[in-house]
C-alpha positions as semicolon CSV with decimal commas, in nm:
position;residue;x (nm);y (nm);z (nm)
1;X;2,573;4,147;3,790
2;X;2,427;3,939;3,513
3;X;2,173;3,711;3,567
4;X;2,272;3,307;3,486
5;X;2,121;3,194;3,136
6;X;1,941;2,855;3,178
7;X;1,987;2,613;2,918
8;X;1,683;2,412;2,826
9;X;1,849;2,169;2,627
10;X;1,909;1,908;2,829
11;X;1,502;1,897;2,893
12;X;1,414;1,938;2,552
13;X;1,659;1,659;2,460
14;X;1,548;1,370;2,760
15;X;1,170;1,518;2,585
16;X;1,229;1,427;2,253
17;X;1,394;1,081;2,361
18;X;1,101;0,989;2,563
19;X;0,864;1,093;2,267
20;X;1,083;0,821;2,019
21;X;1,052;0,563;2,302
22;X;0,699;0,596;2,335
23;X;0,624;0,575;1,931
24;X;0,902;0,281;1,920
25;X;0,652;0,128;2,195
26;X;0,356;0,158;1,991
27;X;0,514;-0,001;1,658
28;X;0,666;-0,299;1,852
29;X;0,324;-0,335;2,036
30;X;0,145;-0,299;1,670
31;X;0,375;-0,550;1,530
32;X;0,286;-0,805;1,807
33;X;-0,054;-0,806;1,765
34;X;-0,028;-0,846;1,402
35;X;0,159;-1,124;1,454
36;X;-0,078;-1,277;1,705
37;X;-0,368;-1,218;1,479
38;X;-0,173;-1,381;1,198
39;X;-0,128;-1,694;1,433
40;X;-0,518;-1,678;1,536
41;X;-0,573;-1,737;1,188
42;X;-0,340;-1,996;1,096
43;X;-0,454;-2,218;1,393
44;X;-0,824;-2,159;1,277
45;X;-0,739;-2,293;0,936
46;X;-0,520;-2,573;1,029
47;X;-0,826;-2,674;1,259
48;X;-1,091;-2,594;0,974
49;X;-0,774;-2,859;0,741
50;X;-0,776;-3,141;1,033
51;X;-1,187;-3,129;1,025
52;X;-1,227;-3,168;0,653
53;X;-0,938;-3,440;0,694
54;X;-1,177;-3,575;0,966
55;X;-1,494;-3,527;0,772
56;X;-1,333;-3,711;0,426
57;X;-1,195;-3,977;0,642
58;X;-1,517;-4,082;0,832
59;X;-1,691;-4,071;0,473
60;X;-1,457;-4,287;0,328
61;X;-1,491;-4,549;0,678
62;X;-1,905;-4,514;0,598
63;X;-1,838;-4,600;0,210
64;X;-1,616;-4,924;0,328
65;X;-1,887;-5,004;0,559
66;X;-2,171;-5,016;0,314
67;X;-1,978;-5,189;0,046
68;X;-1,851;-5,484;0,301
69;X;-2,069;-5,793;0,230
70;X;-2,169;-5,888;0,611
71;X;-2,380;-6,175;0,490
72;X;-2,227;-6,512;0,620
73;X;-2,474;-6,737;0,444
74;X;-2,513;-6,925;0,769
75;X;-2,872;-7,046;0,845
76;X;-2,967;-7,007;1,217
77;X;-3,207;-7,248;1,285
78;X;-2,958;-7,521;1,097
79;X;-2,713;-7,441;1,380
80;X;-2,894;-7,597;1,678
């Protein structure tokens, strides 16, 4: 009697499958938190835009203020 041959092919194959899935994991995972660092950054800059918009805006309210004449040429004591 001959002894059965056992194929290992069917292992080596559901191996090599896992092995891709795992390495397809990684690069999706890499590409997310690319992504979410690229986002981190944008949002940093847009908030670094909004406080120079800020910064320009409340210079420009300080200029208006100084230049307004507040002087009413009204004489206090002629009042009562």
């Amino acid at each position: 009697m001959e002894t059965e041959k056992k194929s290992h092919g069917a292992l080596i194959g559901s191996i090599i499958i896992i092995i891709i899935l795992v390495i397809g994991g990684i690069y999706v995972w890499q590409i997310k938190i690319k992504q979410m660092k690229q986002e981190q950054q944008r949002v940093k800059m847009q908030a670094v835009a909004i406080n120079a918009a800020n910064l320009n805006e409340i210079k420009m309210l300080e200029q208006d203020l100084n230049s307004t004449n507040t002087d009413l040429n009204i004489n206090a004591d002629a009042i009562k």
